[in-house]
C-alpha positions in Angstrom: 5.7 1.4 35.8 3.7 2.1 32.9 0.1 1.2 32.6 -1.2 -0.2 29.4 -5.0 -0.6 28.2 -5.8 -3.3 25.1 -9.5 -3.2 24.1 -11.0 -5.6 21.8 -13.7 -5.9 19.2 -16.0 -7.5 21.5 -15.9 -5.0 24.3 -13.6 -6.5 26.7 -10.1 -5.0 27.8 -7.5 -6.6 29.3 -5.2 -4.2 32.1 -1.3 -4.9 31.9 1.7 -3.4 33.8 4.2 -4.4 31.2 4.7 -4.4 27.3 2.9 -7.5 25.7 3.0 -9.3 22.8 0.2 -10.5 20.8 1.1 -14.2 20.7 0.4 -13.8 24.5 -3.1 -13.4 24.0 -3.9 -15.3 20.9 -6.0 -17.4 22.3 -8.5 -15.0 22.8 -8.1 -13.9 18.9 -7.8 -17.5 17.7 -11.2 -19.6 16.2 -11.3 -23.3 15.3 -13.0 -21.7 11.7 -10.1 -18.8 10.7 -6.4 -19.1 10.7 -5.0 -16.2 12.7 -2.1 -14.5 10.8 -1.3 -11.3 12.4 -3.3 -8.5 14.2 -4.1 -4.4 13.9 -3.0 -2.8 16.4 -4.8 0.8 16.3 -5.7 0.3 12.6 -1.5 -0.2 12.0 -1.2 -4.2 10.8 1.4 -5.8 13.3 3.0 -9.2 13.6 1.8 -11.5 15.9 5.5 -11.0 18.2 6.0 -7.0 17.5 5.2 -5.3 21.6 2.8 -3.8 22.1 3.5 -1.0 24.9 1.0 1.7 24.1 -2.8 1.8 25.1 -4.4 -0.1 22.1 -7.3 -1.4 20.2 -6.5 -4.7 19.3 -8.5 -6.5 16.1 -7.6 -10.3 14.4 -6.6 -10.2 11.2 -7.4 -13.4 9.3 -6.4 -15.6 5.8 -9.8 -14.9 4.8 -9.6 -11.3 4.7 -8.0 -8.9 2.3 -4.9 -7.8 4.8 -4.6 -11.8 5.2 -4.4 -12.8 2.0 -1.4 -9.8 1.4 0.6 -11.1 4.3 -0.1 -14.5 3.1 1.4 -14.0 0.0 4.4 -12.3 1.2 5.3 -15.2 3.4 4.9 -17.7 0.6 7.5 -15.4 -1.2 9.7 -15.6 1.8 9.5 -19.3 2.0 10.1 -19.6 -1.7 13.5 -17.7 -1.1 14.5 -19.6 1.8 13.7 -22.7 -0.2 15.7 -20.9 -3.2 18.3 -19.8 -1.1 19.1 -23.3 0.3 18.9 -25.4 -3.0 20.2 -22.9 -5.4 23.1 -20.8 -3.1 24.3 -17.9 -5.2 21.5 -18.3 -7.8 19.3 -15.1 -8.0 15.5 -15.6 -7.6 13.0 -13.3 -9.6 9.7 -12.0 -8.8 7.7 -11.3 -11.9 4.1 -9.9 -12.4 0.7 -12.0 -10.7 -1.0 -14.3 -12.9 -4.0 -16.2 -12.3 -3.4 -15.9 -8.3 -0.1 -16.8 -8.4 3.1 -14.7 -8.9 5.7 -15.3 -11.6 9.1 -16.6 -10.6 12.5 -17.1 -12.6 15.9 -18.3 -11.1 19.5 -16.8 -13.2 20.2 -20.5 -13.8 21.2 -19.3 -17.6 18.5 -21.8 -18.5 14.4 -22.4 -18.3 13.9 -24.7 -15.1 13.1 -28.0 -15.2 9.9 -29.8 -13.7 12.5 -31.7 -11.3 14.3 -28.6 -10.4 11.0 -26.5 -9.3 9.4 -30.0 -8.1 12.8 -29.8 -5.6 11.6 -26.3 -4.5 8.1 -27.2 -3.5 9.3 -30.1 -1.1 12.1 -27.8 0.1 9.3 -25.1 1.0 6.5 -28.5 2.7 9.8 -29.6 4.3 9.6 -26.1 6.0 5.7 -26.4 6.4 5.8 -29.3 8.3 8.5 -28.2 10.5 6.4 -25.0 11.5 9.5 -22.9 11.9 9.3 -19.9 13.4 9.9 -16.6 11.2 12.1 -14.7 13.0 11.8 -10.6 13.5 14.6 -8.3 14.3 16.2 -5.4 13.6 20.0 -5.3 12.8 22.5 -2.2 11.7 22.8 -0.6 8.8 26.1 -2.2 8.1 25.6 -5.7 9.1 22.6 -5.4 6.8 24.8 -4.4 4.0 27.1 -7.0 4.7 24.6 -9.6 5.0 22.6 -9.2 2.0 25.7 -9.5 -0.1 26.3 -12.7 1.1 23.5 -13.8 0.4 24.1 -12.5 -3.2 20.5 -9.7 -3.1 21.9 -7.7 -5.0 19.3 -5.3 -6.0 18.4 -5.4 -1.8 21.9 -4.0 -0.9 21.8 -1.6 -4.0 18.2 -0.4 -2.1 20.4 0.4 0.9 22.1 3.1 -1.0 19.4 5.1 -0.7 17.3 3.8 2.2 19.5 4.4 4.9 18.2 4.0 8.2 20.3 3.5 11.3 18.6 0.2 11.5 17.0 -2.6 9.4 14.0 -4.7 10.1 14.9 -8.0 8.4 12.9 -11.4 8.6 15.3 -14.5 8.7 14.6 -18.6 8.7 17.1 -21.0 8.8 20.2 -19.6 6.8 18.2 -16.8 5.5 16.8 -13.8 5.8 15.2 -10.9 3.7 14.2 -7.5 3.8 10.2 -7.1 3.5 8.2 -4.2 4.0 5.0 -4.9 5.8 4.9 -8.0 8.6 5.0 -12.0 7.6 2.9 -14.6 9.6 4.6 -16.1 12.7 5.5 -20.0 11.6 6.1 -21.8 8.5 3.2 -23.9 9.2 0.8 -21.8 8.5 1.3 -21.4 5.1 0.1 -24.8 3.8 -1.7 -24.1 0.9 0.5 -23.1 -2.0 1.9 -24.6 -5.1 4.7 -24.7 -8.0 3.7 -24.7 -11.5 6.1 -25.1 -14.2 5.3 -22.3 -16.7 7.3 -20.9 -19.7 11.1 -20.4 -18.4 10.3 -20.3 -14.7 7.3 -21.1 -12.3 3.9 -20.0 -10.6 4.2 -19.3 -6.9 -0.3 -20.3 -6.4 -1.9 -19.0 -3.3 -5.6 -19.1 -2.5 -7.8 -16.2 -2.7 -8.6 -13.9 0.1 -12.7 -15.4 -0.3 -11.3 -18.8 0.2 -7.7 -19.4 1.6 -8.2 -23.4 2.3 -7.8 -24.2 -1.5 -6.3 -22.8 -4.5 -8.6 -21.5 -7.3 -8.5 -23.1 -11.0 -5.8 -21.8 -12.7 -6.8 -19.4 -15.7 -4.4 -18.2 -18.0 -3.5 -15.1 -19.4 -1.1 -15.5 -22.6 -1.3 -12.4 -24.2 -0.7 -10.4 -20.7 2.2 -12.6 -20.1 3.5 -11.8 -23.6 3.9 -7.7 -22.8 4.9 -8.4 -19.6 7.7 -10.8 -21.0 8.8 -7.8 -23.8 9.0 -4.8 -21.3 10.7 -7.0 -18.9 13.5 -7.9 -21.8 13.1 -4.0 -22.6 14.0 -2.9 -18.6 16.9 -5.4 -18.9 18.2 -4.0 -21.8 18.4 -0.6 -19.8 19.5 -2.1 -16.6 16.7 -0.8 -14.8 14.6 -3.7 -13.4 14.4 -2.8 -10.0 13.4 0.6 -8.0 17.2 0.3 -6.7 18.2 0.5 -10.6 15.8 3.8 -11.0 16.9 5.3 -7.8 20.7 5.4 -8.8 19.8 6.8 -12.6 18.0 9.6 -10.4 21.0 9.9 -8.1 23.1 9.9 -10.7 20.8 12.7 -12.4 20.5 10.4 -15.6 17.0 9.5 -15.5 15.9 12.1 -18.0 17.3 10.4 -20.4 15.5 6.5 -19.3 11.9 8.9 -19.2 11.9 9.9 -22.8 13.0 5.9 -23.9 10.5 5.5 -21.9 7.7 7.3 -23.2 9.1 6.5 -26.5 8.2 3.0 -26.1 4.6 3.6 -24.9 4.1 6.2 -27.8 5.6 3.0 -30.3 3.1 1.1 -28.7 -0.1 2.8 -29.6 1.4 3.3 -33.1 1.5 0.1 -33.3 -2.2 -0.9 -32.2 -3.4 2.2 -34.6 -1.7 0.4 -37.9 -3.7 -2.8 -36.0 -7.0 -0.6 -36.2 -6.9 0.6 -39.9 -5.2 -3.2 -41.2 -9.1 -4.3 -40.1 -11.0 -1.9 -42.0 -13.8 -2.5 -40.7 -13.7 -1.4 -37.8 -16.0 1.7 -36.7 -15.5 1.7 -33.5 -12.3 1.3 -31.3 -13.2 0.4 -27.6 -10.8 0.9 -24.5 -11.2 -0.9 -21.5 -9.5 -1.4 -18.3 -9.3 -1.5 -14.7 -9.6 1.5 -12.5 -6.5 4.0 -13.0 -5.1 2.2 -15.8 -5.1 5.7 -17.9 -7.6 5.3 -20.4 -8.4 8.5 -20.6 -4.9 9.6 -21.5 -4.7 6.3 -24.0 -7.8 7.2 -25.9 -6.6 10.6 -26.8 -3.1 9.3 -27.8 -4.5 6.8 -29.9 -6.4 9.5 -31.4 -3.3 11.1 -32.5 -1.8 8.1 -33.9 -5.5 7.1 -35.7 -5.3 11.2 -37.3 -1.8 10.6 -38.5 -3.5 7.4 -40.6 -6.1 9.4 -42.3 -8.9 9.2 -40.0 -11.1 11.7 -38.3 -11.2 10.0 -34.9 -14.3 11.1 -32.4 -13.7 10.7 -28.4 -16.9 9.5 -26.8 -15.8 8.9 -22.6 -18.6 6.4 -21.0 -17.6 8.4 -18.2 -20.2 10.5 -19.5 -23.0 8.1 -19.2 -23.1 7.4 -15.7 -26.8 7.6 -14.7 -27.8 9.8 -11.9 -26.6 9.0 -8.7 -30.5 8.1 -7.3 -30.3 5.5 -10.2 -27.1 4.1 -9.1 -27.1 0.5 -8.2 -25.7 -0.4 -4.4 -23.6 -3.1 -3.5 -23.9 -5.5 -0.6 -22.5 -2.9 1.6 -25.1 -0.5 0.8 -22.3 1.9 -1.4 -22.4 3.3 -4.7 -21.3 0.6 -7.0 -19.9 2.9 -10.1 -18.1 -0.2 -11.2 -21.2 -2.4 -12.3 -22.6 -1.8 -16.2 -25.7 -0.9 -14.9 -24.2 2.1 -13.3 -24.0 3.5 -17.1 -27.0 4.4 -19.1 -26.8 2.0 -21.6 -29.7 2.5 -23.9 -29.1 5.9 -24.0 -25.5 5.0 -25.5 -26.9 2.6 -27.8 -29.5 4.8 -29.1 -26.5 7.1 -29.6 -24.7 4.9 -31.6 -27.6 3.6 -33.7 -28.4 7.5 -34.4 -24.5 8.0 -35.5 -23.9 5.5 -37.9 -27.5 6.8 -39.1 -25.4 9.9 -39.6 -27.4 11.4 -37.3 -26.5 14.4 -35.2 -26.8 13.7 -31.2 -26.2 15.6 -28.0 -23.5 13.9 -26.0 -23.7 13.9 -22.6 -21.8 15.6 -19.4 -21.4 13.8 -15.8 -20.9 15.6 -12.3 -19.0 13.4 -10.4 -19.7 15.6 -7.3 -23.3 16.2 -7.8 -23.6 12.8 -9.4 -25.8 14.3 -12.2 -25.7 13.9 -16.1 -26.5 17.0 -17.8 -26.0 18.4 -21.5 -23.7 21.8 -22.1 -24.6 21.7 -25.9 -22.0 19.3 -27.1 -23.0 17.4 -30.5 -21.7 14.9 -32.5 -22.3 13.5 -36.4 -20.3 10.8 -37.7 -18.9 12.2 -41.3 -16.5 10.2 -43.6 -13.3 8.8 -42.6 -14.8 9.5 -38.9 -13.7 7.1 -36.6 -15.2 6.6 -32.7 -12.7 5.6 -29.9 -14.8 5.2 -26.6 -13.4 4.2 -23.3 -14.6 3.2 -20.1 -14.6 0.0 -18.0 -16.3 -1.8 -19.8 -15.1 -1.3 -23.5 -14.7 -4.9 -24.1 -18.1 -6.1 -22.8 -20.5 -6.9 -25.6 -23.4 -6.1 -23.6 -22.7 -2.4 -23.5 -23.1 -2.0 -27.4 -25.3 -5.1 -28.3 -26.4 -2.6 -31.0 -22.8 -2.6 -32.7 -21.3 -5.7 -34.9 -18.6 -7.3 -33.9 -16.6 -6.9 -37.0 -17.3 -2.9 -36.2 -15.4 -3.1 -33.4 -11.6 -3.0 -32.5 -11.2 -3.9 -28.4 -8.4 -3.0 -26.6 -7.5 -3.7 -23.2 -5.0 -1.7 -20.6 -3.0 -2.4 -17.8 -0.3 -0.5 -15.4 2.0 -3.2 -15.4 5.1 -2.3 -14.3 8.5 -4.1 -14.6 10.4 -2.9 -12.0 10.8 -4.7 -9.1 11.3 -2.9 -5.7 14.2 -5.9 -5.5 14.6 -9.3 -6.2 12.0 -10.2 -3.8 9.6 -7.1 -3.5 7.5 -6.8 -6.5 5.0 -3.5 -7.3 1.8 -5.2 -7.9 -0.3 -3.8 -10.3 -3.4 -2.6 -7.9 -0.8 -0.7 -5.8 0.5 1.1 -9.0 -3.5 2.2 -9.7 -4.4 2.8 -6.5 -1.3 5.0 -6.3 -2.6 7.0 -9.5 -6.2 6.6 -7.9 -5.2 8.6 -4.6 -3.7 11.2 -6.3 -5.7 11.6 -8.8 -8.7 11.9 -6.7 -7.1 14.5 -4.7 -6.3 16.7 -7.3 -9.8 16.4 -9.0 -12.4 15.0 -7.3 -11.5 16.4 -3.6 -11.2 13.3 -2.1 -8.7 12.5 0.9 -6.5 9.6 0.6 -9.2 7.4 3.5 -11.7 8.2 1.2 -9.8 6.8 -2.0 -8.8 3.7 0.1 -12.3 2.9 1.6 -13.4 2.4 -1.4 -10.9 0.3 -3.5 -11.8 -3.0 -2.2 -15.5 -2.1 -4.1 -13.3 -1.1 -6.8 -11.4 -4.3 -7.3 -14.4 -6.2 -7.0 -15.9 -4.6 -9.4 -12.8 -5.2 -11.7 -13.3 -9.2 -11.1 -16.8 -9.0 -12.1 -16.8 -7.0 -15.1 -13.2 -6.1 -16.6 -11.0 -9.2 -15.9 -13.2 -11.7 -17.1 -13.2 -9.8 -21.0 -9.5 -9.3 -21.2 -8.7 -12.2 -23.1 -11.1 -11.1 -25.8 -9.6 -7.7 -26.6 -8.0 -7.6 -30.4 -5.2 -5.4 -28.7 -3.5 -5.4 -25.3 -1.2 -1.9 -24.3 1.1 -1.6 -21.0 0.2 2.0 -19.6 2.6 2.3 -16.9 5.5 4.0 -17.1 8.4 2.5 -15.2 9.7 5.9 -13.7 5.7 7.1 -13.0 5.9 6.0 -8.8 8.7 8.5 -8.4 6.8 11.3 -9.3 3.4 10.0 -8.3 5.1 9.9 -5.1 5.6 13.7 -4.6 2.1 14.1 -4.3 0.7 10.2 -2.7 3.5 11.0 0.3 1.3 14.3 1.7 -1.8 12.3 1.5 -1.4 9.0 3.0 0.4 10.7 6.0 -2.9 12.4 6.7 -4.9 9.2 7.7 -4.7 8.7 11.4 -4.4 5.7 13.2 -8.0 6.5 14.4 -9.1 5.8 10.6 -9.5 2.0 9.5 -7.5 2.9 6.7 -4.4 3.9 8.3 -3.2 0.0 8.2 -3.4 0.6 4.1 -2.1 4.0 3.9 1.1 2.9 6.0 2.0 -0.1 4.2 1.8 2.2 0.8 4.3 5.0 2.5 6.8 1.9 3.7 6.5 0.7 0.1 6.8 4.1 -1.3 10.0 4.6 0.6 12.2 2.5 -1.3 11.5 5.1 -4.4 13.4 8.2 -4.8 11.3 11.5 -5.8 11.1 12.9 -9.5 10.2 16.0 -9.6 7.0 16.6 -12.4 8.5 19.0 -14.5 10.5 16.3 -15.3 6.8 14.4 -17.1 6.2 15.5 -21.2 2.7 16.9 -21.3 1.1 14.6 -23.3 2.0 11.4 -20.5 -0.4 9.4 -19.5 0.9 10.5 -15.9 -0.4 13.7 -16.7 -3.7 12.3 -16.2 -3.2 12.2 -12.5 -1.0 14.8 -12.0 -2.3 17.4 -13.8 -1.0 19.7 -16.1 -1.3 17.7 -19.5 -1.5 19.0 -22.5 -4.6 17.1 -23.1 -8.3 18.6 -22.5 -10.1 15.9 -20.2 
């Protein structure tokens, strides 16, 4: 008889003889405050029935908390389907891109939805709330999983078994339904009571409350012109038949997907010539500033752009705020006593001001260097003066944030703002969020140049995003220009190299919960190998080998 140890955060332990599952021990996790969702078990996030039959720290995971929030959110997508399923049998359901906390939804009705239709949906899915049904676990064989998801009409999930093909499938079923997700769902239907439907364009909102406050959902705030490139790349992927990682992994199976990278790329390079005919149609603009979230390839765009601006007549100048960090004893903290890079006062902003006064004084200046590892600025005898037909194109986080160039007029300035947002799907029902896209680029990225491990890139992401909420998000809506950086075949290459990494956090790290959900969703992508990437991509920026000086 095996002997099995479970320790807890508060010191206690608890001596079994037998396997156990958490459910038989909630109580002891449970508070009248926080709704209990799941549980890690040795830093690996676990559903509240998986066994537990190892020796094992046990810890609660809660709505309130990041890990909550995600399996929150994924069990609102699975009641959605089973709602779907049920009302609209045959009909396939569409995961789109987030939007103001909620995720964008479509059903192949060959017509926009109406309010009654997606009004039937949400009573379908409180019907199911109030019944607290339990979400079933189990695993079944590879062929009764093919079987089953094409009677259920997922097609892009069966298409995803042709190349995942384990022995067996972990599925999650309710009802009539079930679905293939990869990382755990909460227990019961009932407690995911806090949601709601919003009609919007040709489909809906799926709203879930914030990870800071999961009793309520948060004003809605709208994001037109995001929606708008998300709506023309997603028309663009259908055009090519390749919405979904399934669609990507049979072009690379079928060793076609050259030919959908250069379309690709293609359509990113059209992009930024667009925005550059944007740029010199103003006329007056001296300045072009690119901002974005962390990852989001700035860099990369800034340089490209260049190209684009040079092929108009001008003389564009590359200024990276990078550069302008302060030193690190200067470097604000946050309220967990770490280096907060992400905050404006983290860049010397009167000495980037003075800068620009000085250049459109047609001054000469000395531009600044940064040492990310010794976290020191320093001057290698770089200058710059602004001559005619010169143009600046500075990016950074925070581009599109008027209090970094107070100094600057406003007709001066051209803003544009960047996001990785993908089209592809993993299926119908698995969507690639944006953050996991950037953190993806963030981990290898950081390993290749900064000599960071995988742990270290995740430990600090939550600061990152945060930082993102406070001082990128909030300015999107007034950039002149919006550009889609990600490249819908990037993950299979970033993959090579993210694979390596994220199996080197242990289970003794509080990161492994992270770094394993990343691999399971990573495993559903076939590998592209990077000679296959052009040298000026912007996934050379992560990768390496660009033809690009950074």
């Amino acid at each position: 008889m095996k002997h099995i140890t479970i320790k807890f955060a508060d010191g206690s332990k608890m001596e079994l003889e037998n396997e156990i599952r958490p459910l038989m021990f909630k109580e002891k996790l449970q508070t009248e405050e926080k709704k209990l969702l799941a549980v890690k078990v040795n830093n690996e996030i676990a559903s509240l029935d998986s066994f537990i039959n190892i020796n094992a720290t046990v810890e609660p995971i809660y709505a309130d908390s990041k890990e909550g929030a995600s399996i929150y959110r994924r069990s609102l997508c699975f009641l959605l389907g089973c709602a779907a399923n049920k009302l609209f049998p045959g009909v396939r359901l569409l995961v789109g891109h987030s939007l103001g906390y909620g995720y964008y939804y479509t059903l192949e009705t060959g017509s926009p939805l109406t309010k009654e239709q997606i009004n039937s949906l949400k009573e379908e899915m409180t019907r199911l709330v109030k019944e607290d049904k339990i979400i079933n676990t189990d695993y079944i064989s590879y062929e009764e999983a093919c079987t089953l998801f094409e009677k259920l009409g997922l097609a892009e999930t069966r298409k995803q078994l042709n190349y995942r093909c384990p022995a067996k499938i972990q599925i999650n079923s309710l009802e009539d339904f079930s679905d293939l997700y990869f990382a755990p769902l909460v227990g019961t239907t009932g407690l995911l009571d806090v949601f709601d439907l919003m009609q919007y364009q040709d489909g809906f909102l799926l709203r879930f409350p914030t990870h800071t406050d999961s009793t309520k959902l948060p004003e809605f705030e709208d994001q037109p012109k995001l929606f708008n490139i998300y709506k023309k790349y997603k028309e663009w992927g259908k055009r090519l038949n390749v919405t979904s990682a399934a669609s990507l992994n049979q072009l690379i199976h079928d060793r076609k997907v050259n030919g959908f990278i250069n379309v690709a790329e293609t359509l990113q390079t059209k992009a930024i010539s667009e925005i550059a005919d944007q740029i010199a149609a103003k006329k007056t603009a001296k300045v072009v500033l690119i901002a974005g979230p962390s990852s989001s390839g700035k860099t990369t765009t800034s340089k490209k752009l260049s190209l684009q601006l040079e092929a108009l007549g001008y003389n564009p100048k590359v200024i990276s705020l990078d550069n302008y960090y302060v030193n690190r004893d200067r470097t604000p903290r946050d309220e967990n006593g770490e280096y907060d890079y992400e905050c404006l006062e983290s860049l010397d902003v009167e000495l980037l001001n003075q800068n620009l006064v000085d250049l459109f004084a047609d001054k000469e200046i000395k531009l600044p260097s940064y040492d990310f590892k010794a976290g020191q600025c320093y001057y290698k005898g770089d200058t710059m003066r602004l001559e005619e037909n010169d143009i600046l194109v500075m990016e950074g986080i925070h581009g599109l944030n008027d209090k970094l160039t107070p100094l600057v007029p406003n007709e001066k300035k051209f803003k544009i703002y960047l996001s990785a947002l993908t089209q592809l799907n993993l299926d119908d029902h698995n969507r690639i969020s944006t953050s996991d896209n950037r953190l993806i680029r963030r981990i290898v990225r950081d390993s290749q140049f900064r000599g960071k491990s995988a742990a270290d890139t995740i430990a600090m992401w939550d600061s990152v995003q945060r930082g993102e909420r406070l001082h990128i998000f909030p300015f999107q809506n007034n950039a002149d220009a919006m550009l889609n950086t990600a490249l819908d075949y990037e993950l299979a290459v970033l993959k090579v190299y993210a694979d390596p990494l994220l199996r080197c956090v242990t289970p003794m790290q509080k990161e492994y919960g992270e770094a394993s959900r990343l691999l399971q969703f990573l495993s559903g992508i076939s590998t592209i190998p990077a000679a296959a990437v052009p040298n000026q991509s912007i996934i050379r920026e992560f990768i390496g080998g660009s033809a690009f000086k950074y």
